[in-house]
C-alpha positions in Angstrom: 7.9 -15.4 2.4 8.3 -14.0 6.0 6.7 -10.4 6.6 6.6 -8.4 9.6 3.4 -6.7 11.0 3.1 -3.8 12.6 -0.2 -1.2 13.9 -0.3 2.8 13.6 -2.2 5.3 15.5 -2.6 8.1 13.6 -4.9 11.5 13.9 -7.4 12.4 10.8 -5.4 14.0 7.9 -2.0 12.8 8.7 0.3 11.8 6.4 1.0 7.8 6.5 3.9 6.0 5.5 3.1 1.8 5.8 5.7 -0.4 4.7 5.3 -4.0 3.8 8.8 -5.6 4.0 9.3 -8.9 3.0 12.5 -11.4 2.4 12.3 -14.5 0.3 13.2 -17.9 1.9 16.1 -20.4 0.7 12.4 -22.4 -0.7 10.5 -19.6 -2.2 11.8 -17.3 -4.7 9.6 -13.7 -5.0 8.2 -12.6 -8.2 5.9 -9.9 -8.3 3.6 -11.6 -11.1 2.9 -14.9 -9.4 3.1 -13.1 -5.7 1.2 -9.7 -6.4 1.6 -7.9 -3.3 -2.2 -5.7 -2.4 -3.6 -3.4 0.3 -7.3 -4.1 0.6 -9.3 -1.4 2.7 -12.2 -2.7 5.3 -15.0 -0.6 7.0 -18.1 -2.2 8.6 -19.0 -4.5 5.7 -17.2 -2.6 2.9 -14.3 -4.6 1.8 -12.4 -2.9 -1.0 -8.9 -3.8 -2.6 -6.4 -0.5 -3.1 -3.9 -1.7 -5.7 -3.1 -4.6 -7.8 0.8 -4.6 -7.9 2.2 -0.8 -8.0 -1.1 0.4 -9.9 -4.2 1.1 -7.5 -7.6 0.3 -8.6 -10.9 2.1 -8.7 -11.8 4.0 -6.9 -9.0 4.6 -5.3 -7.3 5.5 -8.8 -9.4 8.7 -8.9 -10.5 10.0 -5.7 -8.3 12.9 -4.8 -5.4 12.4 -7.3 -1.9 12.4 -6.1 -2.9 11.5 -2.0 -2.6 7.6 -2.7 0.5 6.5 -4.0 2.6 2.8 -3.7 5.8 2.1 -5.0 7.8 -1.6 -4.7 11.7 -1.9 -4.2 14.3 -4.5 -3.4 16.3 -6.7 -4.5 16.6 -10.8 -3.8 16.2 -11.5 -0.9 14.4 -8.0 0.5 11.0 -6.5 -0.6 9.4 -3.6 0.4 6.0 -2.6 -1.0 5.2 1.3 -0.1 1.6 2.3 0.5 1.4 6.6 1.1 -1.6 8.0 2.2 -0.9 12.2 1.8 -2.7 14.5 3.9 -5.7 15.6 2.8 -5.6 19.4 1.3 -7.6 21.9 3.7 -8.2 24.3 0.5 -11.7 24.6 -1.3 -12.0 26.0 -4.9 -15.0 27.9 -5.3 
């Protein structure tokens, strides 16, 4: 597989788009299954996977509903795997 990296700056409560994009080589054909495709989150010592294919995991599953969200596309020989982080909603219920 052959990816391309790439670093965002980004100010607190912004909405995030990251793309993972992806193509296949002549040698290696993609599936999702054998080649599950996974965010993991690090802070100080705290090392913490997001998703497990297109589902994400706890806690991530239920901590704010809604601002997490990934979604995969493509078609041999492009891949992209969609991680959205939504902005965090300024409103309090009392």
């Amino acid at each position: 597989m052959l990816t391309r990296g790439q670093q965002m700056v980004v100010d607190v409560n912004d909405t995030i788009v990251i793309d993972c994009q992806f193509q296949e080589t002549t040698d290696d054909r993609f599936n999702l299954f054998d080649n599950p495709v996974h965010w993991s989150k690090s802070q100080l010592d705290e090392h913490s996977q997001i998703n497990m294919m297109v589902n994400l995991v706890e806690p991530f599953s239920q901590v704010d509903q809604g601002r997490l969200r990934v979604s995969f596309a493509g078609t041999s020989p492009n891949y992209t795997m969609t991680l959205v982080i939504a902005r965090r909603s300024n409103t309090a219920s009392y």
